[in-house]
KOLSELO-23236 format. One line per field, with one value per residue (C-alpha): residue in three letters; residue number from 1; x, y, z. Coordinates in pm, 1 decimal, m for minus. Layout:
N
res = ala, ...
n = NUM, ...
X = X, ...
Y = Y, ...
Z = Z, ...
END
This chain:
309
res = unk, unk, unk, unk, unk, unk, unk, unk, unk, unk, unk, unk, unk, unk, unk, unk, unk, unk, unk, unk, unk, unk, unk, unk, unk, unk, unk, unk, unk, unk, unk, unk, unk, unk, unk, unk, unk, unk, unk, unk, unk, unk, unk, unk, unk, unk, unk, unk, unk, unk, unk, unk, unk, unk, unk, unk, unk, unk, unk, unk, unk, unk, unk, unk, unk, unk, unk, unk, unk, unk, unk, unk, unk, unk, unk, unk, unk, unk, unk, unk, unk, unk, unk, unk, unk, unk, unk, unk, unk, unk, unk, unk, unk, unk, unk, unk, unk, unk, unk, unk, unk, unk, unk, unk, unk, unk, unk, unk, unk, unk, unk, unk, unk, unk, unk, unk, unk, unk, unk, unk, unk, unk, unk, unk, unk, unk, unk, unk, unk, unk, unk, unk, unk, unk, unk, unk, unk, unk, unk, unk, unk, unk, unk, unk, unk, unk, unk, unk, unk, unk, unk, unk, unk, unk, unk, unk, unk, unk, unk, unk, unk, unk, unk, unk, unk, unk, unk, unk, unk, unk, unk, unk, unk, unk, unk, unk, unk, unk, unk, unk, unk, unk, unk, unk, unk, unk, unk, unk, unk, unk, unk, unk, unk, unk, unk, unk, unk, unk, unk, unk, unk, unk, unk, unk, unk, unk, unk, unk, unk, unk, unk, unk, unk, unk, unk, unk, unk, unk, unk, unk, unk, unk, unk, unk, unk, unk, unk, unk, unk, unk, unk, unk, unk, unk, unk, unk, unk, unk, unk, unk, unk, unk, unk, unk, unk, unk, unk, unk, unk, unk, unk, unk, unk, unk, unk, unk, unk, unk, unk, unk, unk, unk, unk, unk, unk, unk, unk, unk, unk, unk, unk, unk, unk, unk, unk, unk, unk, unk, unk, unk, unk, unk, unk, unk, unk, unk, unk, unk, unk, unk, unk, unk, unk, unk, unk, unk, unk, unk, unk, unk, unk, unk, unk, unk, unk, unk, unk, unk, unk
n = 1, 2, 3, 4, 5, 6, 7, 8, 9, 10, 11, 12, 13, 14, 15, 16, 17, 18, 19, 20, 21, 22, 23, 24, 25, 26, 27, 28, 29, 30, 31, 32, 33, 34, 35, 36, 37, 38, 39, 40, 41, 42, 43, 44, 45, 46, 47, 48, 49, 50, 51, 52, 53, 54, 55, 56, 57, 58, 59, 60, 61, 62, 63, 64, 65, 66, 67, 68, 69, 70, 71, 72, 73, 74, 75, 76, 77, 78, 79, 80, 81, 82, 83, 84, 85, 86, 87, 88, 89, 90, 91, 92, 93, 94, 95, 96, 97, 98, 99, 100, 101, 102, 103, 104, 105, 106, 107, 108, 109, 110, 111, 112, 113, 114, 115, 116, 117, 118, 119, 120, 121, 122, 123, 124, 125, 126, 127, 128, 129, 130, 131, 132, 133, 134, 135, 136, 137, 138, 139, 140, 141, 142, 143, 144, 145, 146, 147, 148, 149, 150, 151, 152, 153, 154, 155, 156, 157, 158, 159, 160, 161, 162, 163, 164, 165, 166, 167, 168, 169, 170, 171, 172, 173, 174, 175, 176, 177, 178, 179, 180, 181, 182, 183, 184, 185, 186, 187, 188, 189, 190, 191, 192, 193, 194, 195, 196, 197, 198, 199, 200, 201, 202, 203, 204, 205, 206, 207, 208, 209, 210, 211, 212, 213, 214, 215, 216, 217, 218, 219, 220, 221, 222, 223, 224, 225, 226, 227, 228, 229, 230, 231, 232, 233, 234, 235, 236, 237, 238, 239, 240, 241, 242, 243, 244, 245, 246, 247, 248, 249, 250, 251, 252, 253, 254, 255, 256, 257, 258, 259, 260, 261, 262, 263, 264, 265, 266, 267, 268, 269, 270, 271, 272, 273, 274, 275, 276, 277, 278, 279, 280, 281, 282, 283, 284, 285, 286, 287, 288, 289, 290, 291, 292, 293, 294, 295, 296, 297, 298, 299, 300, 301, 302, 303, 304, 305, 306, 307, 308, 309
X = m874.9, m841.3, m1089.6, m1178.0, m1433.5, m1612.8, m1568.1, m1422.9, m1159.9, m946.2, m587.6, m421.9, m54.2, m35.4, 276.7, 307.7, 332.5, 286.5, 15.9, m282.5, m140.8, m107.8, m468.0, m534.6, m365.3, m561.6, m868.2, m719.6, m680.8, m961.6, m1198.9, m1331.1, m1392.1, m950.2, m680.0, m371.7, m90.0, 233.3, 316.3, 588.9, 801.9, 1086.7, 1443.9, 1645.6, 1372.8, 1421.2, 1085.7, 1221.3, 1215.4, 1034.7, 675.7, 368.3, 224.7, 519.7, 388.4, 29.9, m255.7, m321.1, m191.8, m53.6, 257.3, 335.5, 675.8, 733.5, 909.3, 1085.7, 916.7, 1294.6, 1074.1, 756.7, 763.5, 842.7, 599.5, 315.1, 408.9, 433.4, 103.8, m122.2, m186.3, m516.2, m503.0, m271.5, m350.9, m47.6, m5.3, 377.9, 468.1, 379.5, 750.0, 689.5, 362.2, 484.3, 697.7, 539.0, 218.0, 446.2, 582.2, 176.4, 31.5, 287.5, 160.4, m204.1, m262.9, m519.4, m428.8, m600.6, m387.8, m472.4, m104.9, m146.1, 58.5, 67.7, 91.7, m56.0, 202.5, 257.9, m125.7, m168.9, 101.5, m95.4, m372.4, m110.9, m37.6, m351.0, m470.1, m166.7, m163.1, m595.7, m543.1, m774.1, m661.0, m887.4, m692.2, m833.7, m582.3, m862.5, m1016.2, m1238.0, m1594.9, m1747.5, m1512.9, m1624.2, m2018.8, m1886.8, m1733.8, m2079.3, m2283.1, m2003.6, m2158.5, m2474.0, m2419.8, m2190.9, m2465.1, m2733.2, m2535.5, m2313.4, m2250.2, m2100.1, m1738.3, m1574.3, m1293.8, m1168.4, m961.1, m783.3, m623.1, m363.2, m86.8, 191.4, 412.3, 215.7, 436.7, 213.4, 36.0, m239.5, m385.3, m451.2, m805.7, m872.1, m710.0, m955.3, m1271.6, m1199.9, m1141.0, m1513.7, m1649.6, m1526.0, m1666.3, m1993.4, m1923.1, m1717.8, m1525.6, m1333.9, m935.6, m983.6, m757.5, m648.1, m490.9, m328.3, m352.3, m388.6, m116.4, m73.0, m287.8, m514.2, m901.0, m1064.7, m1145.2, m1449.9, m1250.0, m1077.0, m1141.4, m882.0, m726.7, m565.6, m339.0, m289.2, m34.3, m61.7, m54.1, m170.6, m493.5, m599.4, m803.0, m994.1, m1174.5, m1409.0, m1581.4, m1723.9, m1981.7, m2010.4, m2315.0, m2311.8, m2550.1, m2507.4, m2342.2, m2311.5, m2018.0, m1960.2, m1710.0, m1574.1, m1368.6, m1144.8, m1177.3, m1009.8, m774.7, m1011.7, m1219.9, m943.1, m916.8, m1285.2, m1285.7, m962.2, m1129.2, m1437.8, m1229.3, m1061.7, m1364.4, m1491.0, m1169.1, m1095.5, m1061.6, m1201.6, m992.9, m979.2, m906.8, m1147.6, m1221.3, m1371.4, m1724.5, m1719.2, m1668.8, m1953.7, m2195.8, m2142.6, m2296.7, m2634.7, m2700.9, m2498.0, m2646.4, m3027.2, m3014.9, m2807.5, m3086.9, m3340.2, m3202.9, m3185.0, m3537.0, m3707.5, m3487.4, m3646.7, m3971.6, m3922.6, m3824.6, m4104.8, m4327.9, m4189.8, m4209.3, m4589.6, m4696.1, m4911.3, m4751.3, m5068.2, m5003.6, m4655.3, m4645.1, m4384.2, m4371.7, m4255.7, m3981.5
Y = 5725.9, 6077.1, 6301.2, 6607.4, 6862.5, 6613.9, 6308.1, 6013.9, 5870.8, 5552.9, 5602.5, 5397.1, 5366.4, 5244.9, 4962.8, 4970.0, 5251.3, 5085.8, 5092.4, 4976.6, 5123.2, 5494.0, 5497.7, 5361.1, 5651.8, 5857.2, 5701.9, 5721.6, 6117.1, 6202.5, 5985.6, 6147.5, 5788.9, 5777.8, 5985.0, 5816.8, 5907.0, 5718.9, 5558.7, 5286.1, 5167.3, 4900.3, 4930.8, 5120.3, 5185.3, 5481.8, 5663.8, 5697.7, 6015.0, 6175.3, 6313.9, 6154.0, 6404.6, 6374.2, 6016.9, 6026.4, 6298.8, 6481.5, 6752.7, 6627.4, 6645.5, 6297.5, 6216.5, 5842.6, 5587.9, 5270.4, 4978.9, 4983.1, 5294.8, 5098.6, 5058.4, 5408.3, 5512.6, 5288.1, 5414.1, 5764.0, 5824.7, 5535.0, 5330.8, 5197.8, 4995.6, 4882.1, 4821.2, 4596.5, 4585.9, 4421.9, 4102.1, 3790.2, 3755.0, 4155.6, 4086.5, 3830.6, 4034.9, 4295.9, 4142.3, 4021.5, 4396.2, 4510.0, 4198.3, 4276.9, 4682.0, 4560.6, 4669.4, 4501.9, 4427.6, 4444.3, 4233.8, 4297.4, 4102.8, 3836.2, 3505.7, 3355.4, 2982.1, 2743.8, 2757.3, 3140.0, 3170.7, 2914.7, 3145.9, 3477.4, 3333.9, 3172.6, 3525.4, 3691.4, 3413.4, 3496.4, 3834.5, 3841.6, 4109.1, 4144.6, 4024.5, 4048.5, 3837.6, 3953.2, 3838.7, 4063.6, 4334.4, 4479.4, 4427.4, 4322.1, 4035.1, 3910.9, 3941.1, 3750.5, 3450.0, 3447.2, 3420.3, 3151.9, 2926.1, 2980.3, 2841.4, 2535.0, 2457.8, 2455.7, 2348.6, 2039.6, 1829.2, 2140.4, 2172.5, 2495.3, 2705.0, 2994.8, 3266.2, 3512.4, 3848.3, 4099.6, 4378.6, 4250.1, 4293.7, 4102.8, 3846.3, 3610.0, 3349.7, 3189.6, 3506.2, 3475.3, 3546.5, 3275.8, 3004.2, 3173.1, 3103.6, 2753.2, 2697.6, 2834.6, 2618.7, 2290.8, 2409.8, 2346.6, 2065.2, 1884.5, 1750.5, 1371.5, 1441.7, 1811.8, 1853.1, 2216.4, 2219.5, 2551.0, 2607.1, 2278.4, 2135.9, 1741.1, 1514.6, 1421.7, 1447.0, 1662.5, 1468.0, 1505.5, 1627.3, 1922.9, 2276.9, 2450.0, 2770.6, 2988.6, 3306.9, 3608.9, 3884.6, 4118.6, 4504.9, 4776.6, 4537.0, 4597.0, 4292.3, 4045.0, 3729.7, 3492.4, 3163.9, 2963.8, 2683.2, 2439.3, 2199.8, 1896.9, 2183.4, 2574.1, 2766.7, 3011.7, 3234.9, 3512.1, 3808.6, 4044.8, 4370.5, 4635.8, 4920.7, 5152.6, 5043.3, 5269.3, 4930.0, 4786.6, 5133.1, 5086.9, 4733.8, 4860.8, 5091.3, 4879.3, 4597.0, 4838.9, 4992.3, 4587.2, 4490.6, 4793.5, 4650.6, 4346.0, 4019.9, 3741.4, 3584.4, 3730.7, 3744.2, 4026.7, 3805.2, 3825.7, 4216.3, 4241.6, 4022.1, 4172.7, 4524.7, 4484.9, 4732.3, 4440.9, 4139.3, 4272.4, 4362.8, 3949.1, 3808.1, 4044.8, 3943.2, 3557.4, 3621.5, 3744.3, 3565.3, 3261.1, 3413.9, 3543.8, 3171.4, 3031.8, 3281.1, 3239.9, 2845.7, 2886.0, 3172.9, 3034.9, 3134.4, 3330.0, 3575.9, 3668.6, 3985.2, 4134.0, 4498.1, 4673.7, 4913.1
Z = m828.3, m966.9, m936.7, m1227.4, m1152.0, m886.2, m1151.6, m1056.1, m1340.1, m1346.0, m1302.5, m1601.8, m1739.4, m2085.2, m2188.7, m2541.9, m2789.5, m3129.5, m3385.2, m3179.2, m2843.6, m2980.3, m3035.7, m2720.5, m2575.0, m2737.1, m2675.0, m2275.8, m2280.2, m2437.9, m2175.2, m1891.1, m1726.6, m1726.2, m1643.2, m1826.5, m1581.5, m1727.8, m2061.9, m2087.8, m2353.7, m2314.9, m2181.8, m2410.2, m2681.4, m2895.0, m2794.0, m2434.4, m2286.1, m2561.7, m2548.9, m2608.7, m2792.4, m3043.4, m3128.1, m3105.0, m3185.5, m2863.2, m2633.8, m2332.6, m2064.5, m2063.1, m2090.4, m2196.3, m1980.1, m2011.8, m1816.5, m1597.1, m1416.9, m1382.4, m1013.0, m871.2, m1134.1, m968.6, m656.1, m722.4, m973.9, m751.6, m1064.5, m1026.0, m1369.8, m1636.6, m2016.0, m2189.9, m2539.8, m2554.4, m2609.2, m2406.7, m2241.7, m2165.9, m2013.3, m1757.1, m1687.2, m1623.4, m1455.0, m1162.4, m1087.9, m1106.5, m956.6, m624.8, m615.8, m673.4, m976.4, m1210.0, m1563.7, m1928.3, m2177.8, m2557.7, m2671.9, m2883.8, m2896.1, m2533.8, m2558.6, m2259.6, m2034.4, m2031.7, m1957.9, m1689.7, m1529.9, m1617.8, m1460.2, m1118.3, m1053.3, m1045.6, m832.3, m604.5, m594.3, m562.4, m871.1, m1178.6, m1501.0, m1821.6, m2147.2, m2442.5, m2782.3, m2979.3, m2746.2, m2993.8, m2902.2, m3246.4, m3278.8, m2912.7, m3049.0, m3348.2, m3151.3, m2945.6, m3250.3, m3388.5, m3038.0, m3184.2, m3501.0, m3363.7, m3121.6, m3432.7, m3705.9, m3531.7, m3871.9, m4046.1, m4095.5, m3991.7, m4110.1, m4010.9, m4169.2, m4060.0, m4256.2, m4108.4, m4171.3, m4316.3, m3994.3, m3781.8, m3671.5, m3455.5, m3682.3, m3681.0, m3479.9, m3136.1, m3205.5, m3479.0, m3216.0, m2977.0, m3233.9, m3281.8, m2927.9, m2876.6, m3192.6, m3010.0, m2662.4, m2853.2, m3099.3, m2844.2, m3103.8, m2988.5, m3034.2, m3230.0, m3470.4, m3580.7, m3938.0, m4048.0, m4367.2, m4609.9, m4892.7, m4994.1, m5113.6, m4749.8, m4758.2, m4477.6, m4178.1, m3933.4, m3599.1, m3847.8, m3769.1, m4076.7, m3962.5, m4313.0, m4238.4, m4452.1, m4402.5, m4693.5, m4637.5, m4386.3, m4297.1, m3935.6, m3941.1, m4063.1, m3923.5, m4128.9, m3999.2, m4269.7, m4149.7, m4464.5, m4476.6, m4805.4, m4974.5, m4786.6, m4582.9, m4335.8, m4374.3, m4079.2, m4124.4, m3878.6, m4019.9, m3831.1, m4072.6, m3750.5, m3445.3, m3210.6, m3225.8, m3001.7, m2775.3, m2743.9, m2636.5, m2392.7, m2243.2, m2157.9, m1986.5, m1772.8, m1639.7, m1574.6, m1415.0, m1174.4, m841.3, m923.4, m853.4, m1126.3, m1456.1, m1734.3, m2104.4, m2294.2, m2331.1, m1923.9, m1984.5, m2234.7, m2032.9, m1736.4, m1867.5, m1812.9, m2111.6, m2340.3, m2165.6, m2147.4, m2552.4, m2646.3, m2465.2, m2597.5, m2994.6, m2895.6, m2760.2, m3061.2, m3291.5, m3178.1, m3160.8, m3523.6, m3643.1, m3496.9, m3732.3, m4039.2, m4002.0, m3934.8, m4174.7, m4451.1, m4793.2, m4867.0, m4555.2, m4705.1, m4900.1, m5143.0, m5271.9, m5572.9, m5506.5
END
């Protein structure tokens, strides 16, 4: 760890430098929780050997690096931590080179299939390094999937579908995030042979085991995640919108405070509930949720009162 006028901060390196991981950067320097000692791009990448604060919105030294430099660089600065925002063959690839030096990870790529996260989770287990895999690190969309439990657990007969809207260049699809929701919804429902249908065309009714998953790429949209809960008469639609990327630097920056030296395989709900601020105020809400429903159930219509505006 670094230390800055008698503060201890997290030494990080940063692999990634596009959209979301240039705020991230940012987010990085200006922290006094993190002192951001190396930024990689890949092998012959044309923002090699330039400076950071030609790409990004801060003043700082930092010269970036290709990922061909990674290990000297962990060596040299004592990387405590390393947040990846690459691409899932990048990631493995890199995670072995950290996993060897000890150094924990925080993984905000999207698009990892089974196999390349059983072996995520192999080499942390190997290595006895700290891994948290989040395919949408923001922390509202993590609240959102816990309330999407909530409403699996208490609406069980409703159909679900989810949607998902990004950036036009996104190239991943259905996001890693919306797979992520309806793997939570049929934790709950427990749904016998789940079927996930993306996106709907022929002439098929909807079945029972369905959970639908619809894609949009259109624009600069950071992102957008809907899960609609449809009853034969209502429903219960939730929405979660990125109007900023510092939602994800946020959410970054959290996990990699959670994971420093701390071995295992982790999700950004494990990050949230484990701050006892987080975890005292969900169970606080449940709480008095509950105790609210209660009330209104047993409140007498003449007790309720309405006043003009």
């Amino acid at each position: 760890m670094a230390v800055d006028g008698g503060a201890i901060m997290i030494k990080t390196c940063l692999l990634g430098l596009g959209r979301t991981g240039a705020v991230v950067a940012e987010h990085l320097i200006e922290s006094p929780d993190f002192d951001l000692a190396a930024v990689f791009t890949k092998p012959k990448g044309m923002k090699n050997n330039r400076k950071l604060s030609e790409l990004i919105n801060k003043d700082t030294k930092l010269v970036i690096k290709d990922t061909s430099n990674l290990v000297s660089e962990i060596e040299q600065q004592k990387i405590e931590v390393a947040i990846d925002f690459t691409n899932p063959k990048a990631v493995l690839k890199n995670a072995r080179v950290l996993a060897e030096k000890k150094v924990h990870m925080v993984i905000g790529t999207t698009g990892f299939n089974k196999v390349q996260l059983n072996e995520l989770r192999q080499i942390a287990e190997k290595y006895g390094v700290g891994m948290v895999y989040a395919p949408n690190i923001s922390v509202g969309i993590n609240i959102l999937i816990m309330i999407v439990k909530t409403l699996a657990k208490l609406l069980p007969t409703y159909d679900v579908e989810i949607s998902e809207y990004h950036h036009r260049h996104k190239k991943d699809a259905p996001s890693g995030t919306a797979v992520k929701i309806a793997a939570a919804v049929n934790d709950i429902k427990q749904i016998k042979e789940p079927r996930l249908v993306f996106g709907r065309s022929g002439s098929m009714i909807r079945s029972n085991n369905e959970i639908g998953i619809h894609a949009i790429r259109a624009g600069g949209i950071i992102g957008v995640h809907k899960v609609l809960f449809s009853g034969n008469y209502d429903e219960i639609e939730v929405t979660h919108r990125s109007y900023s990327r510092s939602v994800f630097a946020e959410g970054a920056l959290k996990a990699c405070k959670f994971i420093a030296h701390k071995p295992g395989f982790y999700n950004m709900e494990d990050v949230l509930m484990m701050e006892d601020q987080t975890k005292n105020r969900f169970q606080a809400l449940s709480s008095n949720l509950t105790q609210w429903w209660g009330q209104v159930w047993g409140w007498p219509s003449s007790r309720l009162r309405f006043e003009k505006q």
